[in-house]
ROMINU-673893 format. One record per residue (C-alpha): residue in one letter; x, y, z. Coordinates in Angstrom, 3 decimals. Example, Ala and Ser with C-alpha at 12.3 -4.5 7.8 and 13.67 -1.06 7.14 Angstrom:
BEGIN
 type       c1       c2       c3
    a   12.300   -4.500    7.800
    s   13.670   -1.060    7.140
This chain:
BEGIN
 type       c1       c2       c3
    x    0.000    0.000    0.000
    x    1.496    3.377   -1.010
    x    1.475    6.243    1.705
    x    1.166    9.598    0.231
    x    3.461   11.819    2.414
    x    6.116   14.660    2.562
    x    9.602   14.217    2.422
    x   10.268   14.598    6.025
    x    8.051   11.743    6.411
    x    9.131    9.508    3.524
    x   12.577    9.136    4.660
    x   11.315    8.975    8.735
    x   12.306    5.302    8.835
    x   14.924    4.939    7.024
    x   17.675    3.091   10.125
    x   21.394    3.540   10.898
    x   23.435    0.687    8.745
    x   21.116    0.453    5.511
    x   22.100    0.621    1.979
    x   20.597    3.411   -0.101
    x   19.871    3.750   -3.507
    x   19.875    6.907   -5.230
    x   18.532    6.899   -8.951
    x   20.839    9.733  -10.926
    x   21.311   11.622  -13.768
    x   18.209   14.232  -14.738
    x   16.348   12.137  -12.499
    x   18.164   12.838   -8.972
    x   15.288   13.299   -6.503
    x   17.287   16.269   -4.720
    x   14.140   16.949   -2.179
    x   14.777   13.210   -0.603
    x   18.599   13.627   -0.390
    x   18.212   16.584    1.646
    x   15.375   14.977    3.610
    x   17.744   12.442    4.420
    x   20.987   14.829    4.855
    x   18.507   16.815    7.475
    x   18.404   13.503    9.970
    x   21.858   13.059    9.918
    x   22.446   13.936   13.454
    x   20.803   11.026   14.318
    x   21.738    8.138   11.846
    x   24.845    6.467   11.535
    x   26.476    4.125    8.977
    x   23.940    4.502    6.462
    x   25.623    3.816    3.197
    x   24.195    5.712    0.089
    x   24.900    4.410   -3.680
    x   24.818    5.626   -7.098
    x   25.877    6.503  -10.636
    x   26.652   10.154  -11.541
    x   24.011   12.471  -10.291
    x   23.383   15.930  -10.530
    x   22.583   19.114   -7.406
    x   24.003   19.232   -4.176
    x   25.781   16.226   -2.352
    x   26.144   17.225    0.808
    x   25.768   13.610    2.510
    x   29.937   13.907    0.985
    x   30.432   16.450    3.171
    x   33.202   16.174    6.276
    x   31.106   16.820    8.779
    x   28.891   13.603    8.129
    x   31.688   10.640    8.413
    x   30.361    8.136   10.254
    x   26.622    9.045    9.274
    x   26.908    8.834    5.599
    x   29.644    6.848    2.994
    x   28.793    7.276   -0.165
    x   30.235    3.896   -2.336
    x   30.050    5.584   -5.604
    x   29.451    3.705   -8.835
    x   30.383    6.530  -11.162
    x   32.770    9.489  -10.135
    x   30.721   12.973  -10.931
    x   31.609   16.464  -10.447
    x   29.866   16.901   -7.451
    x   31.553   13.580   -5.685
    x   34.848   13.912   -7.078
    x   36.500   16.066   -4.390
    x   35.092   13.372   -1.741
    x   36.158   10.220   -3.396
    x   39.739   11.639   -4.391
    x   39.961   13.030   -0.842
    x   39.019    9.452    1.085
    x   35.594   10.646    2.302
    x   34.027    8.527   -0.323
    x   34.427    5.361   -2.035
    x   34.484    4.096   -5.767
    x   33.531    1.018   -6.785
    x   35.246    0.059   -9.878
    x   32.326   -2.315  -11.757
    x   31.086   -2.584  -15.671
    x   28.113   -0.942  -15.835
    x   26.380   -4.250  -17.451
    x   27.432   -6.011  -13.919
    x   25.556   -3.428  -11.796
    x   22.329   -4.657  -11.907
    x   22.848   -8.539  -10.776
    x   24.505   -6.297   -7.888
    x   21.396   -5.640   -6.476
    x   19.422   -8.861   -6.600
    x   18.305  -10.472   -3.489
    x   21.368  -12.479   -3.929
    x   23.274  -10.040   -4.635
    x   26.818   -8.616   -3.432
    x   24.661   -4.599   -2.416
    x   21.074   -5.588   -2.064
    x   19.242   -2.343   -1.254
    x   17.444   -1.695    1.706
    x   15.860    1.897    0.304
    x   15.785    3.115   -3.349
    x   15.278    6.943   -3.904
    x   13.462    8.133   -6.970
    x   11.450   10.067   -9.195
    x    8.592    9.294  -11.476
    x    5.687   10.477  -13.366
    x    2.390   10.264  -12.284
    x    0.744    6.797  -12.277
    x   -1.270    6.464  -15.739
    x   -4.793    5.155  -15.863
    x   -3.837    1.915  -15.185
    x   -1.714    2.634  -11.921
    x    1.639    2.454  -13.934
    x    4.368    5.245  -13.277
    x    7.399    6.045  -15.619
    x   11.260    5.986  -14.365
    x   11.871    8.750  -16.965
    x   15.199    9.462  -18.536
    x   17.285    7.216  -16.183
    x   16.047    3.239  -16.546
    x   19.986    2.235  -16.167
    x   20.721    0.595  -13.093
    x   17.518    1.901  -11.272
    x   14.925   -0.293  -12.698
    x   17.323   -3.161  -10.345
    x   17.223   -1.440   -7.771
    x   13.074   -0.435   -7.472
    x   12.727   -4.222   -9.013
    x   14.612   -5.570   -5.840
    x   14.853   -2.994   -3.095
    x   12.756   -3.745    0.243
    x   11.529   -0.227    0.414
    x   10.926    2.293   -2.274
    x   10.484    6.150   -1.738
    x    9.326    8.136   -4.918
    x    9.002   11.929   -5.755
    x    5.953   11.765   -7.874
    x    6.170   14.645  -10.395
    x    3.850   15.608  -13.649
    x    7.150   17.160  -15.144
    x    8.835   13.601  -15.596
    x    8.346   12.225  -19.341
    x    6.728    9.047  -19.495
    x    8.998    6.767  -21.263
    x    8.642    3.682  -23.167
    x   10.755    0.518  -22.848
    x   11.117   -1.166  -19.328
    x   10.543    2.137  -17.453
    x    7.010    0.973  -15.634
    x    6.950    1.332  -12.181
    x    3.577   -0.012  -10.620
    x    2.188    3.071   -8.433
    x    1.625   -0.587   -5.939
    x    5.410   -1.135   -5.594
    x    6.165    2.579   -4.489
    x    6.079    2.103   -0.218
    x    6.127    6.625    0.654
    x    4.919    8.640   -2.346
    x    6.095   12.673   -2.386
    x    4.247   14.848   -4.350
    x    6.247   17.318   -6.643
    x    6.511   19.508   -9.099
    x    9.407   21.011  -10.457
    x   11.675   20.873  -13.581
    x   14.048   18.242  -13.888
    x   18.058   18.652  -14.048
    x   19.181   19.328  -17.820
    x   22.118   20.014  -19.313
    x   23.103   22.673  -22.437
    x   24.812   20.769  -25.294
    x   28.924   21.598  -24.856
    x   29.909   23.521  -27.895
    x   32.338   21.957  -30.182
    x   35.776   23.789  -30.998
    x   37.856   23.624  -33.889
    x   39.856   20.761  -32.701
    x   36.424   18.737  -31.801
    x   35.211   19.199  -35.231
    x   38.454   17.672  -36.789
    x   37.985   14.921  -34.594
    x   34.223   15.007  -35.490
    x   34.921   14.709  -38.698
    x   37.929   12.023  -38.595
    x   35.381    9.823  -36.981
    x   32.660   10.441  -38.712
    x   34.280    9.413  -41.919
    x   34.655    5.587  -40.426
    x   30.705    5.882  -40.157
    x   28.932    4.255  -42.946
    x   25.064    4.264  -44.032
    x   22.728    1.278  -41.741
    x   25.670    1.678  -38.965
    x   24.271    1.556  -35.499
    x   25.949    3.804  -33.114
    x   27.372    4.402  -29.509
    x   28.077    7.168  -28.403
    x   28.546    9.816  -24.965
    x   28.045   13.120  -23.906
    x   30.000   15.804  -24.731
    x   31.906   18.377  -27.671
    x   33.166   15.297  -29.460
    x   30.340   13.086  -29.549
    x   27.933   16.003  -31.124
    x   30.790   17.020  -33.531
    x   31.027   13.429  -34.649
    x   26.820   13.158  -35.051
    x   26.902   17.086  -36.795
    x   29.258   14.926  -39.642
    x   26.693   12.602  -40.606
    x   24.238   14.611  -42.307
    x   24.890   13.076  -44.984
    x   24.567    9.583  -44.134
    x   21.134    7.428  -44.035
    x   19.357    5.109  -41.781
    x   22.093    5.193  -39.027
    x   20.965    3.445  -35.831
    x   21.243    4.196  -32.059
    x   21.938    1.464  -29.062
    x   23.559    3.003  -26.743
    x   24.178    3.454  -22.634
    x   22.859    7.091  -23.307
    x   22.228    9.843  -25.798
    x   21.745   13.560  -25.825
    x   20.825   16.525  -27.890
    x   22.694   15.557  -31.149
    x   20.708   12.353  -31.437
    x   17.756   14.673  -31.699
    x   19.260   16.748  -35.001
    x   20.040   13.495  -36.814
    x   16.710   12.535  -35.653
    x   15.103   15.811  -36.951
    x   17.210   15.609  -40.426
    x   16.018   11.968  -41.116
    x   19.321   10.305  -40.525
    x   18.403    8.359  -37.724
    x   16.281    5.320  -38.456
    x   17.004    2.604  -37.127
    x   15.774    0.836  -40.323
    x   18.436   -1.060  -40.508
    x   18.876   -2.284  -37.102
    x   19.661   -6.074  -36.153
    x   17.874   -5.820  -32.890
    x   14.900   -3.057  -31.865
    x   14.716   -1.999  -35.700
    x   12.940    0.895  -35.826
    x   13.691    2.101  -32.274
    x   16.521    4.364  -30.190
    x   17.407    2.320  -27.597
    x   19.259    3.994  -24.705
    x   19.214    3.342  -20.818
    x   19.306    6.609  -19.679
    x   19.111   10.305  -20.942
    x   21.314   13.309  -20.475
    x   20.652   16.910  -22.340
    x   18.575   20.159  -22.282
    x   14.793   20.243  -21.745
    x   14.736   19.954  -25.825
    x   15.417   16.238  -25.171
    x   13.315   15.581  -22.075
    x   10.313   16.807  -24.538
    x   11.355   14.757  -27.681
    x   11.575   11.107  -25.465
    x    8.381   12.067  -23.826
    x    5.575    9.200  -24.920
    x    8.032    8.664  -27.781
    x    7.304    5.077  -29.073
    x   10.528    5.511  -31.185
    x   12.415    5.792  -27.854
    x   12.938    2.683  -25.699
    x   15.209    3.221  -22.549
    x   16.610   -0.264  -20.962
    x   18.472   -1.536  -17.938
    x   22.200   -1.357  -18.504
    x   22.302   -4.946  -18.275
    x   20.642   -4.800  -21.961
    x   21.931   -2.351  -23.196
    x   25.685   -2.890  -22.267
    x   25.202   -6.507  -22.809
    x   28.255   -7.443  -25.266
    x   26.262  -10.614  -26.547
    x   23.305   -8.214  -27.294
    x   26.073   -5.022  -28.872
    x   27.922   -7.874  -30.766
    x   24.732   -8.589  -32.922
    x   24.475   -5.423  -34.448
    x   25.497   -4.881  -37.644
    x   28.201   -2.196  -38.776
    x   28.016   -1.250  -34.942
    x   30.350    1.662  -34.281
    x   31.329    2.714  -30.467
    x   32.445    5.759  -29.985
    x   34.288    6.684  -26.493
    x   36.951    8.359  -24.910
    x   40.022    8.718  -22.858
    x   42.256   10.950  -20.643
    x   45.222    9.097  -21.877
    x   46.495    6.926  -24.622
    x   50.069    5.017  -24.375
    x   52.584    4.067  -27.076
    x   51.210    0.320  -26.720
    x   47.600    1.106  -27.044
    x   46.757    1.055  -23.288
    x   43.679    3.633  -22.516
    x   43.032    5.262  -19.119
    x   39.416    6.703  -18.977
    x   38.496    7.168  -15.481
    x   41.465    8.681  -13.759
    x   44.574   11.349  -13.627
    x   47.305    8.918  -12.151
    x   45.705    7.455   -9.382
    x   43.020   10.422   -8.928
    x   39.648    9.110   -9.833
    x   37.934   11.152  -12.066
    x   34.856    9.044  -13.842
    x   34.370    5.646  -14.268
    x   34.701    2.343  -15.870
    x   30.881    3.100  -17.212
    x   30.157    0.934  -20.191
    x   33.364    1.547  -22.427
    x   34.629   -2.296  -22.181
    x   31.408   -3.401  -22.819
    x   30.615   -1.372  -26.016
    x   34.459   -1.294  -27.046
    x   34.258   -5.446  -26.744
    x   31.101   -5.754  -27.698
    x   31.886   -3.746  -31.580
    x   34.934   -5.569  -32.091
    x   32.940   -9.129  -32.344
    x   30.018   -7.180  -34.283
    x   30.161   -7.928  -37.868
    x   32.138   -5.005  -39.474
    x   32.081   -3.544  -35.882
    x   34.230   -0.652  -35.192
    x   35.304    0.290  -31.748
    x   36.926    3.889  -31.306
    x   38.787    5.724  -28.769
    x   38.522    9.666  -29.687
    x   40.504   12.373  -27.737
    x   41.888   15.537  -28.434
    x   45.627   15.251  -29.089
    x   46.500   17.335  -26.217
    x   45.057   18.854  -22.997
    x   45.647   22.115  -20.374
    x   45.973   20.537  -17.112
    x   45.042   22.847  -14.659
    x   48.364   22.606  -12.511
    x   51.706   22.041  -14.825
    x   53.257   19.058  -12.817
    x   56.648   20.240  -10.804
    x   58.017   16.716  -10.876
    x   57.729   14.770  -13.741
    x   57.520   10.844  -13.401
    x   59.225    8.305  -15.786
    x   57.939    8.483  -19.054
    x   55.803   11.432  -18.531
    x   56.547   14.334  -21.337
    x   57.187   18.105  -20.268
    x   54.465   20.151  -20.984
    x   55.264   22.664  -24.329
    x   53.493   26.246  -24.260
    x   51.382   25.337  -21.626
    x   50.192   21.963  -22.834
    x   50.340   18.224  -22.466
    x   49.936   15.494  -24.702
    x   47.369   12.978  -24.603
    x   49.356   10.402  -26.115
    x   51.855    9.435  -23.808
    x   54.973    6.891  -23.822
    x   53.837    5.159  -20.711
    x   49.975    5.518  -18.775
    x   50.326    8.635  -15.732
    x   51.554    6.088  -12.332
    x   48.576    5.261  -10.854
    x   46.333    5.529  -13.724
    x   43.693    2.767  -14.353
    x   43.650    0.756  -17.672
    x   40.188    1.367  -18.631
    x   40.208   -0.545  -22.135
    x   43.223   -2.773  -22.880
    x   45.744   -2.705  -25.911
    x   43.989   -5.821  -27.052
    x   40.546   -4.374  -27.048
    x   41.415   -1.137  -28.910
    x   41.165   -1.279  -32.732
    x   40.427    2.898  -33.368
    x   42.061    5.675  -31.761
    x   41.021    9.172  -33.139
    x   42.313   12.666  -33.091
    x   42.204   15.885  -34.806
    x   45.432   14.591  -36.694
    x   44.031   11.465  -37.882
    x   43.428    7.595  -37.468
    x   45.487    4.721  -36.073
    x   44.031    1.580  -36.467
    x   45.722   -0.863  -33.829
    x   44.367   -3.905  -33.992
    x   46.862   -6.738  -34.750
    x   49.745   -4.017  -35.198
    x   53.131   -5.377  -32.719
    x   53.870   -2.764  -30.833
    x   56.418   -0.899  -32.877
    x   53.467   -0.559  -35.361
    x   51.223    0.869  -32.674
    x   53.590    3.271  -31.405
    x   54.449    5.008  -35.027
    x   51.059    4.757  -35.834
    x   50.237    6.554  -32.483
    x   52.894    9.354  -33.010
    x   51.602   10.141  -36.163
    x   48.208   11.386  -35.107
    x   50.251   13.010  -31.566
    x   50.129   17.091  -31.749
    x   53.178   17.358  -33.671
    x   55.102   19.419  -30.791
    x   55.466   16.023  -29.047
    x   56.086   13.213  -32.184
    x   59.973   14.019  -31.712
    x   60.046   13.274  -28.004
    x   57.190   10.246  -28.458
    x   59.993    8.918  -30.882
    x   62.255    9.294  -28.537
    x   60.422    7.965  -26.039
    x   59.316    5.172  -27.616
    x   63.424    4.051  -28.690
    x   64.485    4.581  -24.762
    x   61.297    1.963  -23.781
    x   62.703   -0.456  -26.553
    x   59.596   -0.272  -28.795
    x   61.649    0.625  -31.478
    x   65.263   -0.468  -32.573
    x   67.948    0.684  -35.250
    x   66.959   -2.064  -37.589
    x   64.215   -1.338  -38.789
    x   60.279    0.195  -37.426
C-alpha cells in the first residue's frame, strides 16, 4: 500500500546501517537527499549508492563521516572532491554487472531506493523517466521504495514501468528536472568530429557519450542514411540526426525501428522529444551494455573516450594517475562488444592534447614536459597510478584531430608510429624518442 506523504516523512524510517539507492542523472530526486541529509544527526552508517548524479551532495560532506559513505558507482563532479579526498568510495564495476549487484542475492542488495517518477497512468503504472539504467534493479529488488511523484517527468517507453503498488512513501512534486546545455564543439572537436565520422557508414548503429566530441562526430553525418542508435545514453545531437532523417534505425539487427538507450542526459529539448516517444525505448544497462546483445548489431560503431592513450595502445578513462575522475561506465562493454560485431568498429577519440590545470613540478618516468602550456594525450607510458580502462587488445580505433590509427593486430612498434603520427606534432619528436628509450623501437628497422 502506497502512503502519500512529505519528504520529512518519507525518509522517517529509514535506520542507521542500511544501503541506499539513489537513482541519478536528470532524475536525482534532490528533495529526498536533503530529507535524508537533514536527519543526519541522528543516523549512523547509512551507506548511500549511485551513478553520476546531478545538485548538491552534501551527505559527501566532512562533517557527516560516520553518518553517511557514499560507495560511488560513477565518479561525478559533485563527488569527485570526496572520493579523491578518502571521504568517499568508488567502486570500480562494468556498468552491465551493476544490476545482478542488487538482486536479493546479490553482493549490495538495497534496503531503500530513492526516486522520481511520473504520475501513475490510468492503469496505476508510473514512468522511471530518462534514467532506466541501473535503477529499474534497484526499485525491481529494493525492500523499500520512496518516490518523488512529479507531472514534469516524461513518461517513457521501454522497461521504465513502475507499478504506483510497488512505491512504499509517495512525495508529491513539481518542479523541472536537471538538464544540461549541449557543450559547444571547438575547432579541434570538429576535426575529430569529422575524422570519426568518416569511419561511419550508411545502416551503422551507433554508440556514443556526452560531450563536444560526440555532437561534432553526429553534426558529420548529415549526410549519411538510416544510421541506428543502441547506446548506454544519448543527448541533444541524437535529436538533429533525428530531426534531419538520418536516424532510423531501419536497418537495425535488434529493436529496428527504435533508439534504444538506458538513460538520458541533455537540455529540456530532449526531455520533450523522449516524452511518450514510441521511437524511444530506454533499458536496464544490463541490456543495453550486454556485449552478446552489442555484438549482434550490424556495422556497430562505439564511440568513447580517454584521458590518456600510451605508445602500446593502453587507454586510461576514469582517472589522472591514481586520482579518480569518472568511471569504468560501459566503455569495455561497447568497445568489446563492436569488435565481435560484424564489421564492428570500436573507437577511442581524444583531443591530441590537454591544459591541465596545474603544470606538474616533478615529472615521473615516461611522462613528457608540458610545451606552451600543454600536455599530450598520447603518452609513452599511462600517468603512475592511472587505471587501464580498455586494454591494448581491445582497442582497434584511436582518433584525433590529426588522424586515425588503427591498432588492432599491429606489434607494438606498429602501434607506437602509428600513435605518433596522429600526436600534436610538438610532441612526435620526443614520443619517438620515447618510444626508442622503452625499446619499442630499434635501429633495424620500425
Amino acid at each position: 500500500m502506497t502512503i502519500w506523504c512529505d519528504a520529512t516523512e518519507a525518509v522517517a524510517e529509514i535506520k542507521d546501517g542500511q544501503r541506499i539507492f539513489v537513482q541519478g542523472a536528470l532524475a536525482t530526486p534532490t528533495p529526498l537527499l536533503a530529507a535524508l541529509v537533514a536527519r543526519g544527526p541522528e543516523l549512523h552508517d547509512v551507506e548511500i549508492t549511485h551513478l553520476h548524479t546531478y545538485g548538491p551532495a552534501t551527505y559527501t560532506d566532512a562533517e557527516w563521516a560516520g553518518h553517511f559513505h557514499l560507495r560511488a558507482l560513477f565518479v561525478a563532479d559533485n563527488t569527485r572532491a570526496a572520493v579523491q579526498a578518502g571521504r568517499a568510495a568508488y567502486a570500480p564495476v562494468f556498468l552491465r554487472d551493476i544490476p545482478p549487484l542488487f538482486a536479493h542475492l546479490g553482493e549490495l542488495p538495497i534496503d531503500v531506493a530513492l526516486v522520481q517518477v511520473s504520475p501513475p497512468d490510468a492503469h496505476g503504472y508510473c514512468s522511471l523517466g530518462p534514467s532506466v539504467d541501473i535503477t529499474r534493479a534497484a526499485v525491481d529488488h529494493a525492500r523499500t521504495v520512496i518516490a518523488l511523484v512529479n507531472p514534469q517527468m516524461p513518461r517513457t517507453h521501454g522497461d521504465t514501468f513502475v507499478p504506483l503498488s510497488r512505491i512504499d512513501r509517495a512525495v508529491h512534486w513539481d518542479a523541472p528536472l536537471y538538464t544540461l546545455a549541449p557543450a559547444k564543439a571547438d575547432a579541434t572537436h570538429q576535426q575529430i568530429g569529422r575524422a570519426v565520422a568518416a569511419l561511419v557508414e550508411d545502416g551503422a548503429t551507433l554508440q556514443l557519450g556526452i560531450g563536444a566530441i560526440p555532437d561534432a562526430v553526429l553534426a558529420a553525418l548529415t549526410d549519411r542514411r538510416d544510421l541506428g542508435i543502441h547506446s548506454e545514453m544519448f543527448a541533444d545531437g541524437v535529436v538533429d540526426l533525428v530531426e534531419r532523417g538520418v536516424i532510423t534505425g531501419a536497418r537495425k539487427s535488434r529493436d529496428r525501428g527504435k533508439i534504444v538507450a538506458s538513460f538520458v542526459i541533455g537540455s529540456q529539448r530532449v526531455l520533450d522529444f523522449i516524452a511518450d516517444n514510441p521511437v524511444v525505448a530506454l533499458y536496464p544497462s544490463d541490456y543495453t551494455n550486454d556485449p552478446q546483445i552489442i555484438r549482434q548489431f550490424t556495422g556497430m560503431v562505439a564511440i568513447n573516450s580517454a584521458v590518456q592513450v600510451d605508445l602500446t595502445g593502453q587507454v586510461c578513462a576514469e582517472s589522472i594517475g591514481p586520482r579518480m575522475y569518472s568511471g569504468v561506465g560501459g566503455q569495455l562493454d561497447f568497445m568489446s562488444g563492436a569488435a565481435r560485431a560484424p564489421h564492428g568498429k570500436p573507437i577511442i577519440a581524444l583531443a591530441a592534447t590537454a591544459t591541465p590545470r596545474h603544470l606538474p613540478q616533478q615529472l615521473a618516468y615516461g611522462e613528457l614536459p608540458p610545451m606552451a602550456g600543454h600536455i599530450s594525450r598520447i603518452v609513452p607510458m599511462l600517468a603512475p597510478g592511472a587505471a587501464v580502462t580498455t586494454t591494448r587488445a581491445h582497442v582497434h580505433y584511436v582518433a584525433t584531430e590529426h588522424g586515425v590509427a588503427y591498432l588492432h593486430g599491429a606489434d607494438l612498434a606498429e602501434r607506437a608510429r602509428r600513435l605518433i603520427a596522429i600526436a600534436a606534432p610538438e610532441f612526435r619528436e620526443p614520443l619517438e624518442r620515447a618510444a626508442y628509450d622503452m625499446h619499442l623501437f630499434n635501429d633495424h628497422g620500425p
